[in-house]
C-alpha atoms as an extended CHARMM CRD file, in Angstrom:
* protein
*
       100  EXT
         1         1  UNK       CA              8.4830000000      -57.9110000000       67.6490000000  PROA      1               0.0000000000
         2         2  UNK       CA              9.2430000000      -60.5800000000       65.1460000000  PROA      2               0.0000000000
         3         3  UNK       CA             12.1010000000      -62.8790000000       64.8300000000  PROA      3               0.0000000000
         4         4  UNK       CA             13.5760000000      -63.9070000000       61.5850000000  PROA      4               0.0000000000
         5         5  UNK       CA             15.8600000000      -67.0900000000       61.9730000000  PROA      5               0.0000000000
         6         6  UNK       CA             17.7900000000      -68.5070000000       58.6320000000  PROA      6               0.0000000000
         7         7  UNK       CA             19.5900000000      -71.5050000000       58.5130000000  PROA      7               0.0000000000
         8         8  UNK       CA             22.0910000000      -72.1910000000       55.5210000000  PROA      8               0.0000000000
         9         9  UNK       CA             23.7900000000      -74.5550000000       54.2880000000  PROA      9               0.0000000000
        10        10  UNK       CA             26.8890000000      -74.2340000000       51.7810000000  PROA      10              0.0000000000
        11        11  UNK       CA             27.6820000000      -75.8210000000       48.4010000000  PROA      11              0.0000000000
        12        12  UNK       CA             28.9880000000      -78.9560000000       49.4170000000  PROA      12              0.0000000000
        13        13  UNK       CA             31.5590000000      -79.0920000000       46.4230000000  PROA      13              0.0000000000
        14        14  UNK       CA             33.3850000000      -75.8640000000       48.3490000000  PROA      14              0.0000000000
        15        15  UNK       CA             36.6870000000      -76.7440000000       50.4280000000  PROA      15              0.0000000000
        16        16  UNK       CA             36.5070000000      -76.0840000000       54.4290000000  PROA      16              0.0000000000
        17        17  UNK       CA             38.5510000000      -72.9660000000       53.3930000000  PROA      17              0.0000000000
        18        18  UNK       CA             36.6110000000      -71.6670000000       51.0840000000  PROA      18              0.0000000000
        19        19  UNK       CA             33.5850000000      -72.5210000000       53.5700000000  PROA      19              0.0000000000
        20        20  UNK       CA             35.4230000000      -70.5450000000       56.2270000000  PROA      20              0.0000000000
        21        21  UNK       CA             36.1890000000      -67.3540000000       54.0560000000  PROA      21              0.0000000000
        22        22  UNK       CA             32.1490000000      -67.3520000000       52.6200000000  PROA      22              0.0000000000
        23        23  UNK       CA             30.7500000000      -67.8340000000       56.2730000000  PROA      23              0.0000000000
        24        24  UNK       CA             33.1120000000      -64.8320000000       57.3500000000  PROA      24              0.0000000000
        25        25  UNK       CA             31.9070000000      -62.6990000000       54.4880000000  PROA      25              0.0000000000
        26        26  UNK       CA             27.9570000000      -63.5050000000       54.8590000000  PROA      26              0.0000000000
        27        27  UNK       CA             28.4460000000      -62.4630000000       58.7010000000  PROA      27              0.0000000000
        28        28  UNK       CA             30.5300000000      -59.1860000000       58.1280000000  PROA      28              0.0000000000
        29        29  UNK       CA             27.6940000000      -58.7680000000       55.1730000000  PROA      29              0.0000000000
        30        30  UNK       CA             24.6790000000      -58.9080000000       57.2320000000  PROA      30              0.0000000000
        31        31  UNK       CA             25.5400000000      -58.0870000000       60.6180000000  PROA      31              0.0000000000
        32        32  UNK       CA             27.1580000000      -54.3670000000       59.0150000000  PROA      32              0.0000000000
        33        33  UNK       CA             23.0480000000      -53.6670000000       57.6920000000  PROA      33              0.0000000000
        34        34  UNK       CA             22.9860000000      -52.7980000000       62.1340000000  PROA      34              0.0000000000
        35        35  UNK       CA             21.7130000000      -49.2880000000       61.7190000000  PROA      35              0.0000000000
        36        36  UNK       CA             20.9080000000      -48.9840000000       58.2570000000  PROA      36              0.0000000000
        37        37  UNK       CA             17.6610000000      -50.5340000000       57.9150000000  PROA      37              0.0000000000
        38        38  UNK       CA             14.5940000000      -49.1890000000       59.4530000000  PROA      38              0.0000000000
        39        39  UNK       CA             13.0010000000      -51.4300000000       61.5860000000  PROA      39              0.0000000000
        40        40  UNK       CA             15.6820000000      -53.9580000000       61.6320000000  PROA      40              0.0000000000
        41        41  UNK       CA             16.4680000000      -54.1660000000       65.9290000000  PROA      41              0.0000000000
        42        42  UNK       CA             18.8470000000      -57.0460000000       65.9410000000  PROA      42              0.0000000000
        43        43  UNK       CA             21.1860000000      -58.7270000000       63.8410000000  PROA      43              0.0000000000
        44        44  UNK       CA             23.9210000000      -61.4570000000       64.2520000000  PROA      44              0.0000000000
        45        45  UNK       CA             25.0690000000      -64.7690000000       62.0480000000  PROA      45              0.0000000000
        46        46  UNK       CA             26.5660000000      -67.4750000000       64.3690000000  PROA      46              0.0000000000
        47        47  UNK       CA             29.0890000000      -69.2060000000       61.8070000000  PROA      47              0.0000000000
        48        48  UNK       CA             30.6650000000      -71.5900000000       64.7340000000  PROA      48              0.0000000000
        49        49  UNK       CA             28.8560000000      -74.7540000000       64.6980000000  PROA      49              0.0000000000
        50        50  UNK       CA             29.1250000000      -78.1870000000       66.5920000000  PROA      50              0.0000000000
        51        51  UNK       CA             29.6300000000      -80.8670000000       64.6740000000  PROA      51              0.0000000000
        52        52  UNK       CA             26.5580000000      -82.4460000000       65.3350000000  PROA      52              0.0000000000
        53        53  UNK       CA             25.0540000000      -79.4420000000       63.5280000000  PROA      53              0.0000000000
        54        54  UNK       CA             23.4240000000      -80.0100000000       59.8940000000  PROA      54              0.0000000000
        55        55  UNK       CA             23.6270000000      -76.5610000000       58.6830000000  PROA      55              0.0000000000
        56        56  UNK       CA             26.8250000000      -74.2210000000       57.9290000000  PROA      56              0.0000000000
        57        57  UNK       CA             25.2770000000      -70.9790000000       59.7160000000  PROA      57              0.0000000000
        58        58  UNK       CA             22.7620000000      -69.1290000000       61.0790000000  PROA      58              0.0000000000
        59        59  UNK       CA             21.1780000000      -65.8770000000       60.8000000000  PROA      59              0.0000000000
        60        60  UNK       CA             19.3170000000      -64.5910000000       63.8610000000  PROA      60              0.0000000000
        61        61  UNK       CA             17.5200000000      -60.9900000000       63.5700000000  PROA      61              0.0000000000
        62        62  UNK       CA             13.9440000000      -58.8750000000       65.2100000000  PROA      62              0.0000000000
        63        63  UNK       CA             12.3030000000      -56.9420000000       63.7660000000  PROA      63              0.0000000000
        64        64  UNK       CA              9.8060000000      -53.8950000000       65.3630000000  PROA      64              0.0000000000
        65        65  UNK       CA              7.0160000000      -55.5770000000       62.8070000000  PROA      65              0.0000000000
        66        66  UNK       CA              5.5320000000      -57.8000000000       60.1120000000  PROA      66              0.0000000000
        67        67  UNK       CA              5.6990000000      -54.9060000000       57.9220000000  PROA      67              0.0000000000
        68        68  UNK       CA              9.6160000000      -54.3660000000       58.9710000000  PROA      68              0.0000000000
        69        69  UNK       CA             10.6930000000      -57.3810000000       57.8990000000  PROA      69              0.0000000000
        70        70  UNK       CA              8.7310000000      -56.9940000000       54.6400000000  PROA      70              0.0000000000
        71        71  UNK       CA             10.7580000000      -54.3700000000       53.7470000000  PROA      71              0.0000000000
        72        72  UNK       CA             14.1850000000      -55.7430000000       55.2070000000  PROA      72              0.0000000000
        73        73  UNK       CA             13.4160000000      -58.4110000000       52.6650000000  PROA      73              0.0000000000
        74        74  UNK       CA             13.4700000000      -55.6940000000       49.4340000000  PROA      74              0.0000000000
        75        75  UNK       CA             15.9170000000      -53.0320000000       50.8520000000  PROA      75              0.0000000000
        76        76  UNK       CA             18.6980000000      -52.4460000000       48.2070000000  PROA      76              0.0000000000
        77        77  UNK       CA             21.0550000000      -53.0490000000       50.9400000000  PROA      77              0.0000000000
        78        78  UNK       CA             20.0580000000      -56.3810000000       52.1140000000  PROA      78              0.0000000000
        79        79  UNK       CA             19.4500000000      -57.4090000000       48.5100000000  PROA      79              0.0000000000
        80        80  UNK       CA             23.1930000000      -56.6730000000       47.7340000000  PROA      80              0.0000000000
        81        81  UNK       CA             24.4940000000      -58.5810000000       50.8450000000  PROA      81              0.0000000000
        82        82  UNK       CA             21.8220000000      -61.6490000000       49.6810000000  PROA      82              0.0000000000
        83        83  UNK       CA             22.6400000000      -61.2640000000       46.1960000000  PROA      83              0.0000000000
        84        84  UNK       CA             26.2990000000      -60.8150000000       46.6400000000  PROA      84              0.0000000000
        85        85  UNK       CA             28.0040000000      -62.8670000000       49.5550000000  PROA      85              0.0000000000
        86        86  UNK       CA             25.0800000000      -65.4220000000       50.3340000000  PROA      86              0.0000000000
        87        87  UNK       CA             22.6250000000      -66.7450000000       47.7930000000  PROA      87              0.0000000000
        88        88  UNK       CA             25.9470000000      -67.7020000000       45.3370000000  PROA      88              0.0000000000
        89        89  UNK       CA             27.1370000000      -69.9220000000       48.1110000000  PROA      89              0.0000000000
        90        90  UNK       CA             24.0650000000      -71.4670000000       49.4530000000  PROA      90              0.0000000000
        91        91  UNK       CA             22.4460000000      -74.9450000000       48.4560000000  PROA      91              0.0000000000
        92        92  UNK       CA             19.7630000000      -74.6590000000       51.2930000000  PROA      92              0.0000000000
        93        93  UNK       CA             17.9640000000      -72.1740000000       53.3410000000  PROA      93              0.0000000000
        94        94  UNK       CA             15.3390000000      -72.6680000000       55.9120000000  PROA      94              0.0000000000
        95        95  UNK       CA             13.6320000000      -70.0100000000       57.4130000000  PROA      95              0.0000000000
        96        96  UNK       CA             11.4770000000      -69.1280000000       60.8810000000  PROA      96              0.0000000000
        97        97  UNK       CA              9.5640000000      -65.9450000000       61.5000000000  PROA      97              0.0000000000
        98        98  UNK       CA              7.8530000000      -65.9920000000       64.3200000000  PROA      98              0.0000000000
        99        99  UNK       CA              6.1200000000      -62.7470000000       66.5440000000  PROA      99              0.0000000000
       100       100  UNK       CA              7.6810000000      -62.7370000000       70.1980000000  PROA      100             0.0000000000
């Protein structure tokens, strides 16, 4: 298995609202590819951070594979969600993959 783990964070120039409404969109985005991506065994975005925190949200997903998460990555559906309700909104990503 293989873990994917994103951390974002957001435009700083957007309001806490407008934070609030693109964090509920990127997790209703994401977490609704459940089931429709082969290979893909979990998915959740945590979007209720401490204050200590330095990022706006967090994507945690497995994967069966390598290869899985390869073509997660390129699967019209994921590429809509990124395209669409993330990568607009985003000034910073860091990402994890690790095998478990």
């Amino acid at each position: 298995m293989v873990k994917h783990i994103i951390l974002w964070t957001l435009h700083p120039e957007l309001s806490d609202a407008e934070k609030e409404t693109i964090k509920a969109g990127i997790k209703a985005g994401l977490e609704g590819l459940a089931g429709q991506i082969p290979g893909l065994l979990e998915i959740q975005v945590q979007t209720n951070c401490l204050p200590s925190s330095t990022a706006d949200l967090m994507l945690d997903s497995a994967f069966e594979s390598a290869e899985a998460l390869s073509a997660y990555a390129k699967h019209p559906a994921h590429v809509a969600v990124a395209d669409g309700k993330v990568r607009p909104y985003t000034a910073v990503r860091s990402c994890l993959d690790f095998e478990v």
